[in-house]
C-alpha atoms as one frame of an Amber mdcrd trajectory, in Angstrom:
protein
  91.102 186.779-191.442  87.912 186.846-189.428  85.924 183.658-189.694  87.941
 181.991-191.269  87.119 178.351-191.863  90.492 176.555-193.543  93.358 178.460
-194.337  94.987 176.990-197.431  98.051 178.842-196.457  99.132 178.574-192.865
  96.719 174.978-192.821  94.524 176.471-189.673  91.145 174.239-189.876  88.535
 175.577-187.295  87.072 172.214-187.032  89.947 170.637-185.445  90.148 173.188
-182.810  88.305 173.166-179.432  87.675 176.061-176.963  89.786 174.143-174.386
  92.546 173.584-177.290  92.798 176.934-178.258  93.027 178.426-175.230  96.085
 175.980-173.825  98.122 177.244-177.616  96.990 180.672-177.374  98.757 181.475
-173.764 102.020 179.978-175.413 101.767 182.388-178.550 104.366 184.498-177.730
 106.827 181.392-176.907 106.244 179.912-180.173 106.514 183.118-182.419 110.107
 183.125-180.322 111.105 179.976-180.630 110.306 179.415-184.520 113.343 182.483
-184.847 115.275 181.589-181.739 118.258 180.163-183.669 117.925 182.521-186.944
 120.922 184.042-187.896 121.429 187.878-186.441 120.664 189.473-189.654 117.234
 188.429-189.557 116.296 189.184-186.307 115.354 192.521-186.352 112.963 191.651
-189.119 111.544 188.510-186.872 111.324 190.991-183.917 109.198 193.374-185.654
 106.782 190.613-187.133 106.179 189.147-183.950 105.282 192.200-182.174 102.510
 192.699-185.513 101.891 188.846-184.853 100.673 189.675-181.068  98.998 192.595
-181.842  96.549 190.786-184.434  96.534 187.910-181.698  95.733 190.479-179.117
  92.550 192.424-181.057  91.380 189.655-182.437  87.440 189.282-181.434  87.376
 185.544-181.531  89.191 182.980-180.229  89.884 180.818-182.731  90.684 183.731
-185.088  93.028 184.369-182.656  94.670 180.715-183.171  94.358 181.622-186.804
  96.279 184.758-186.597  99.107 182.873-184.577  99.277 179.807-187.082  99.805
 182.724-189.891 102.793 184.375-187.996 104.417 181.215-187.753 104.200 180.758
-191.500 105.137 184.041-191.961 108.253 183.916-189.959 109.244 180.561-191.643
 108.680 182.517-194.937 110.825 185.260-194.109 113.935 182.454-192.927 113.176
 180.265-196.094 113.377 183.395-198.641 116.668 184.646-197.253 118.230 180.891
-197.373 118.160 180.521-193.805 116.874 176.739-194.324 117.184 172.948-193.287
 119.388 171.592-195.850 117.680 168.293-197.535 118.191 165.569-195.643 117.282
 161.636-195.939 116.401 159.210-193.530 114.086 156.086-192.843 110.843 155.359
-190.439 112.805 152.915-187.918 108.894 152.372-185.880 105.950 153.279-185.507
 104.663 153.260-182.606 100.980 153.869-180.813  98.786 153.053-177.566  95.911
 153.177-176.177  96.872 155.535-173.814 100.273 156.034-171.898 103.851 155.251
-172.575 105.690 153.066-173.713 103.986 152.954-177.095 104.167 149.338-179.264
 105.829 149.241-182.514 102.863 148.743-185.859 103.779 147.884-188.959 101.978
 150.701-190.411  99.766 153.446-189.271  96.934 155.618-191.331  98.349 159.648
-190.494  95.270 162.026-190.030  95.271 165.537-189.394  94.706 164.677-185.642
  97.555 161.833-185.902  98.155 158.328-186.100  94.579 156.440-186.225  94.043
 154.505-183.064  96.685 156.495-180.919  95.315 157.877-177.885  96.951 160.559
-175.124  95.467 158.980-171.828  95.757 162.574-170.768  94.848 165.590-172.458
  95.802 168.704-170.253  99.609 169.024-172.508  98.351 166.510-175.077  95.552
 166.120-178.377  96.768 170.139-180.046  96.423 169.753-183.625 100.133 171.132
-183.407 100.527 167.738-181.559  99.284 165.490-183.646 102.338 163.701-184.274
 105.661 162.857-182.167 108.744 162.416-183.730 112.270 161.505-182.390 115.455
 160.260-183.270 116.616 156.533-183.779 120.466 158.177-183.146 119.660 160.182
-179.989 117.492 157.218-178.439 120.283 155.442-178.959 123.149 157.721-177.586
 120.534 157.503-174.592 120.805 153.999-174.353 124.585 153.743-175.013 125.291
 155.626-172.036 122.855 153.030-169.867 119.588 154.741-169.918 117.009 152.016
-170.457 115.368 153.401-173.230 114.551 152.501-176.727 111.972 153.533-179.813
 108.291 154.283-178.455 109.269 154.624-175.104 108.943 158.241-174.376 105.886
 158.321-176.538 107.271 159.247-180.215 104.635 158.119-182.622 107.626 158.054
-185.180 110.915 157.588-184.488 113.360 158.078-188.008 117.035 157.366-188.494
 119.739 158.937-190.720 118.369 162.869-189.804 120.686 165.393-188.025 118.465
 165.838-185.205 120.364 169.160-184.283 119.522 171.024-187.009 115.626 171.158
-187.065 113.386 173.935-185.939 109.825 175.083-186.310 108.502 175.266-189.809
 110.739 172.537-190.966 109.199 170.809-193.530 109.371 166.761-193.273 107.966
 163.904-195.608 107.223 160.665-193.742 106.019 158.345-196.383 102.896 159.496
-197.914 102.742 162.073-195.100 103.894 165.681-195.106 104.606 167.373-191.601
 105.615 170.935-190.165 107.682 170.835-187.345 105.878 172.932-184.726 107.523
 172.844-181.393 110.120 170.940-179.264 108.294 168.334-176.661 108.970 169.099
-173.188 109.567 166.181-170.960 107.485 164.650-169.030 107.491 162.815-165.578
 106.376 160.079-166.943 109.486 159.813-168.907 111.835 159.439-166.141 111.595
 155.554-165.617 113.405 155.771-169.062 116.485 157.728-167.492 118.884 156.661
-164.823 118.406 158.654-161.916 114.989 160.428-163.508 116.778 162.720-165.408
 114.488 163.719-168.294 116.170 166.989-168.399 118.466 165.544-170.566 115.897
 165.589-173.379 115.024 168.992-173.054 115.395 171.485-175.993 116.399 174.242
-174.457 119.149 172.690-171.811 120.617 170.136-174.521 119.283 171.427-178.435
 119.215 168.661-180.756 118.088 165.517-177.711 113.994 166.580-177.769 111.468
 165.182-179.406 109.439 167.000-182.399 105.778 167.787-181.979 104.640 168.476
-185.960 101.515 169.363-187.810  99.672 167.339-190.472  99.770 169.268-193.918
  98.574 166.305-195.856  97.095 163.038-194.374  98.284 159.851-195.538  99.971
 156.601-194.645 103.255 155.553-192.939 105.356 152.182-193.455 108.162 150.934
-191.400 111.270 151.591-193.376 109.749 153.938-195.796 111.782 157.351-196.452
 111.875 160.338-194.928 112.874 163.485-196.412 113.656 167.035-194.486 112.887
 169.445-197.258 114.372 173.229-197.377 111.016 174.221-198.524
């Protein structure tokens, strides 16, 4: 896998990667090869286990950087291989773009109509910083119309856009996603890649601070979705959304 410019199969593109970028996803390798089979069933772990120790290894002797990134984004394929061939899957599931949302920079984001969807996000979205921001793992956002609004239902004053979702979609059991999961978003195709961890600038949005309550690991199905671009395209408000099993 050396040199490697595009990798049809794991969607690594060496031109959307920086030194900087790679770096930052590259000291989290072993976190995401753990997460992506956190919540596999028991039967499969062994199996997970012993591909992410190969996973590191290749990471760890790799002689370039960016084949290092390479060798990561192919263990995470891998391992959602492995979980998809023995049925361990996200059943198909339906739901609907309730906003878009972008900014120049900063949160809250304001609702569009419609976006463009690149590889490196929505067009005309900017991060005003980039030190946890910008990864083309990152390029979109995604939350939950249901859990925004179990948020607000118990007084938080929060609502779509707000804690910086570029897409926020109703009618999807937000509890049963995890990396790899496949999602169509209009024209737009999208791996999940990794839960978003909450931010400080968040906590305006929660009585008392208390973005902890959107955090993965302390309350699984609240966070929001950071997810890959598999195929560029465009996104309407109210079009459908589709969790695939595959």
């Amino acid at each position: 896998m050396i040199g490697v410019e595009h990798c049809d199969r794991c969607g690594f593109d060496r031109s959307q990667w920086n030194e900087r970028d790679a770096e930052r996803t590259i000291a989290h390798a072993g976190s995401f090869l753990v997460e992506w089979s956190a919540d596999a069933p028991p039967q499969l772990m062994t199996q997970l286990e012993a591909r992410r120790i190969d996973d590191l290894k290749a990471i760890s002797t790799s002689p370039d950087l960016f084949d290092e990134v390479h060798h990561l984004w192919h263990g995470l394929v891998s391992i959602a291989d492995v979980r998809r061939a023995a049925g361990d899957v996200v059943q198909r599931q339906h739901g609907t773009v309730t906003q878009i949302s972008a900014s120049s920079g900063g949160v809250p984001k304001t609702a569009v109509d419609s976006a463009i969807v690149g590889v490196r996000g929505v067009d005309g979205d900017v991060q005003a910083a980039r030190a946890h921001h910008g990864r083309p793992w990152q390029a979109l956002c995604l939350w939950s119309q249901e859990v925004i609004d179990g948020f607000a239902a118990a007084g938080h004053p929060i609502a779509p856009g707000h804690a910086g979702e570029n897409i926020t979609i109703s009618g999807i059991d937000w509890s049963t996603l995890h990396g790899g999961t496949i999602v169509d978003i209009g024209d737009v195709r999208v791996q999940l890649s990794a839960p978003a961890v909450p931010c400080q600038k968040n906590a305006r949005w929660f009585v008392d601070g208390e973005i902890a309550l959107m955090d993965h690991d302390l309350h699984p199905g609240s966070s929001r979705w950071y997810a890959s671009v598999l195929r560029p395209g465009s996104v309407t408000a109210g079009d459908a959304v589709t969790v695939s099993p595959s």
